[in-house]
C-alpha positions in Angstrom: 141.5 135.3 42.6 145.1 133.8 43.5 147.4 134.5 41.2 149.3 131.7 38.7 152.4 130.1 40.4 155.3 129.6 37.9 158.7 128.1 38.7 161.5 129.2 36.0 164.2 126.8 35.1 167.4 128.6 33.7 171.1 129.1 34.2 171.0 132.6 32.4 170.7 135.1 35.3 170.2 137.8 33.0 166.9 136.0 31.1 165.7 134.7 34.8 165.9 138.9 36.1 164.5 139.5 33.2 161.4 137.3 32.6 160.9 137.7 36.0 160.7 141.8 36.1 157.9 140.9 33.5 156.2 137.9 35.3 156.1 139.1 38.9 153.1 141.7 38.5 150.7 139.1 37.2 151.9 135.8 38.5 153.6 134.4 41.5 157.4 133.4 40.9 157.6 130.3 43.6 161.0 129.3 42.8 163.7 129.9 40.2 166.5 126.8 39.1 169.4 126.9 37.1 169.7 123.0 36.1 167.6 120.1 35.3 168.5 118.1 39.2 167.5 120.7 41.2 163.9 121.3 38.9 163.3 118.0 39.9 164.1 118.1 43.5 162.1 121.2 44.0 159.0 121.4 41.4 157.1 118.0 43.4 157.0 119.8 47.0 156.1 123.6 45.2 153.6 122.1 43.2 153.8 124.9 40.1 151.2 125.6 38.2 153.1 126.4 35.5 157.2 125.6 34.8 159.2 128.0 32.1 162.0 125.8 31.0 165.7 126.3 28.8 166.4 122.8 27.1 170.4 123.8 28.1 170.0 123.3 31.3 173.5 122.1 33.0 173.8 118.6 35.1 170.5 117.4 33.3 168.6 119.4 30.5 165.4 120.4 29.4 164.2 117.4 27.2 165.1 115.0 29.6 164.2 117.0 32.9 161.0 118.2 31.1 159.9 114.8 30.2 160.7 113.3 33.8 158.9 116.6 35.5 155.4 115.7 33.4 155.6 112.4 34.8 155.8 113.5 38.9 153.8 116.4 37.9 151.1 115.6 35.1 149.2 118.6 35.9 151.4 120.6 35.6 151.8 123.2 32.2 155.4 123.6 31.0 157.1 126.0 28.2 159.6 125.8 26.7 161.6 128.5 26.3 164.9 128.2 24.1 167.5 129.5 22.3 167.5 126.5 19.7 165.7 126.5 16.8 165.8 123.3 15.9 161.9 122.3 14.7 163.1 118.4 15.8 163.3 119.7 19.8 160.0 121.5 19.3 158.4 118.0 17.8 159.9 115.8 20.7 158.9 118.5 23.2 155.8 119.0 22.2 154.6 115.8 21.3 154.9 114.7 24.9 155.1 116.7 27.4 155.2 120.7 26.8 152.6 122.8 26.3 154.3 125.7 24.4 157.3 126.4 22.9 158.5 129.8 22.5 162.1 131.3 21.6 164.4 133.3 24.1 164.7 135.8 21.2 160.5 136.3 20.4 158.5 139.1 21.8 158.5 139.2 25.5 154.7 139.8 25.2 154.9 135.9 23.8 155.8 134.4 26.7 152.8 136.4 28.9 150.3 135.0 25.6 151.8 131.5 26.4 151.0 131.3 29.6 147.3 132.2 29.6 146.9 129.9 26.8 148.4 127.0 28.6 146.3 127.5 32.0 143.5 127.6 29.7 144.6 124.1 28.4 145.7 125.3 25.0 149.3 124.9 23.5 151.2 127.7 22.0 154.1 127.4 19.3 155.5 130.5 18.5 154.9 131.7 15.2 158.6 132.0 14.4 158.6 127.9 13.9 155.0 127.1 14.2 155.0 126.5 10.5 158.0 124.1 10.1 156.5 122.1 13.4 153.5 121.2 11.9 155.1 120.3 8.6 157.8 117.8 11.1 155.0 116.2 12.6 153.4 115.3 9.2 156.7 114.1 7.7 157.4 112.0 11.4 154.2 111.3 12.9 156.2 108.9 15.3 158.7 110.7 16.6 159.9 108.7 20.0 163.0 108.7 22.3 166.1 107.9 20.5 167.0 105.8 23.4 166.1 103.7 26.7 168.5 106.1 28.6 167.2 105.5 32.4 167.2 109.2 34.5 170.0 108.3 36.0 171.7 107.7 33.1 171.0 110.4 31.2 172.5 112.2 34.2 175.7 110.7 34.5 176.1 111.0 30.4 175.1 114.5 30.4 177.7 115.4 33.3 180.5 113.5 31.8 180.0 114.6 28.2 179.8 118.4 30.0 183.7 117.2 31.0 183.0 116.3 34.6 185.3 112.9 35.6 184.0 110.4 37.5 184.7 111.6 40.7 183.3 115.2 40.2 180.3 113.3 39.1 179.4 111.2 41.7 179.7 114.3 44.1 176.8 116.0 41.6 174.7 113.2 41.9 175.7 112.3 45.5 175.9 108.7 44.3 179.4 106.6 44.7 182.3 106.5 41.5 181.9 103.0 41.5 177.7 103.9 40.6 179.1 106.5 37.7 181.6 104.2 36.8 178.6 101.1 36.4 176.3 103.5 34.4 179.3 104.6 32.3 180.4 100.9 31.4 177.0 100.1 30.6 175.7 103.0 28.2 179.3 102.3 26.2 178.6 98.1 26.6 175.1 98.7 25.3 175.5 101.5 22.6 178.9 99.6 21.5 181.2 102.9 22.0 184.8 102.7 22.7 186.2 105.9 23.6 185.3 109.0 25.7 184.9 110.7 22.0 182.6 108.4 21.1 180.8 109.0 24.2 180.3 112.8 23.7 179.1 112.2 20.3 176.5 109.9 21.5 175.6 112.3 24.5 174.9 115.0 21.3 172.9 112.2 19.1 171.2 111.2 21.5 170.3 115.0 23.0 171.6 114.4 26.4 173.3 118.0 25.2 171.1 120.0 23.8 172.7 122.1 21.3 172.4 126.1 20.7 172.7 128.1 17.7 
C-alpha cells in the first residue's frame, strides 16, 4: 500500500528536521516550504495528501495561505501546527479549512495521531485547547473573515507590515511598485488608515501577522 504524501510548510529548520526524522518512516515527505507563496506555488502540481502548516509563515501566513490552499486543493487534509495558542486561530482555522490543529509544543506522538485521523476523514484538536475551542464556537457560532482582503493583498500587507518597502516587495511578488503601491493606497483608502503605524496595526487585527506567544 503507497504510503501518505505530506508536504510540510515551516520556516523553522530545526522543527522541519525534526518532524521530518519522525514522519519519513511511515509517510512520504514530497516537499518541505518555508512561507505561505511558495506552498502555494508548489502544493497544486505535488498534489499532497496531506499539508502540515505553521500559521507564521513569512511573505504570506498560515491562515491566509491555508484558506487559499483548501480552495486549489479541496481534497486535500491540512494541520495545523503552531506555536500560538490563541483558541480564536484554532476557531477560524478550523471552521473552514483545517482538519487538525495541534501545538509545536504537544507530544510528537500527536502529530503521527493527527494524521491518521485526518486521512480517515476525522479532525483532531489537540487536547491542550480542545476544551476552550469548543466553548469559542458556542460563544461565536459565526466566526467569518475579518476582512475582504483579496490574496494579493493580503500579500502585499503581510510583506510591508514584516518591514519590506515597496520596492523589496514587488521583487517578492515579482509584480511592479507601481502594483504594491495600488494595493497599498487601496487597503489604507478602504480601511481609512493614515500612516504606516496604522497600517501594521491593521496587518495584526486583521491577522495578516499571526502572532506568537
Amino acid at each position: 500500500m503507497p504510503k501518505a504524501r505530506l508536504l510540510l510548510a515551516d520556516d523553522h529548520t530545526l522543527v522541519v528536521e525534526a518532524f521530518t526524522n519522525l514522519l519519513e518512516r511511515d509517510f512520504e515527505i514530497v516537499a518541505v516550504v518555508t512561507d505561505g507563496i511558495s506552498l502555494l506555488k508548489k502544493a497544486p502540481a505535488l498534489k499532497p495528501d496531506v499539508v502540515i502548516l505553521d500559521l507564521g509563515m513569512p511573505r504570506l501566513n498560515g491562515l491566509s495561505a491555508g484558506k487559499e490552499l483548501k480552495r486549489l486543493l479541496p481534497l486535500t487534509k491540512i494541520i495545523v501546527l503552531t506555536m500560538s495558542e490563541e483558541v480564536e486561530l484554532a476557531a477560524e482555522a478550523m471552521r473552514t479549512w483545517a482538519s487538525a490543529f495541534l501545538l509545536k509544543k504537544s507530544a510528537r506522538s500527536e502529530l503521527t495521531t493527527a494524521i491518521h485521523a485526518v486521512l480517515n476523514y476525522k479532525t483532531y484538536v489537540t487536547p491542550k485547547i480542545a476544551q476552550r475551542l469548543l466553548e469559542e464556537f458556542i460563544r461565536n457560532p459565526d466566526i467569518a473573515d475579518k476582512t475582504h482582503l483579496t490574496t494579493q493583498q493580503r500579500k502585499v500587507l503581510q510583506l510591508l507590515a514584516e518591514g519590506r518597502n515597496m520596492k523589496e516587495a514587488a521583487a517578492e511578488l515579482n509584480i511592479s511598485t507601481r502594483t504594491v503601491a495600488f494595493h497599498k493606497y487601496n487597503i489604507m483608502h478602504e480601511h481609512d488608515l493614515k500612516t504606516n503605524s496604522d497600517l501594521l496595526m491593521f496587518a495584526i487585527k486583521e491577522r495578516v501577522i499571526v502572532p506568537t506567544p
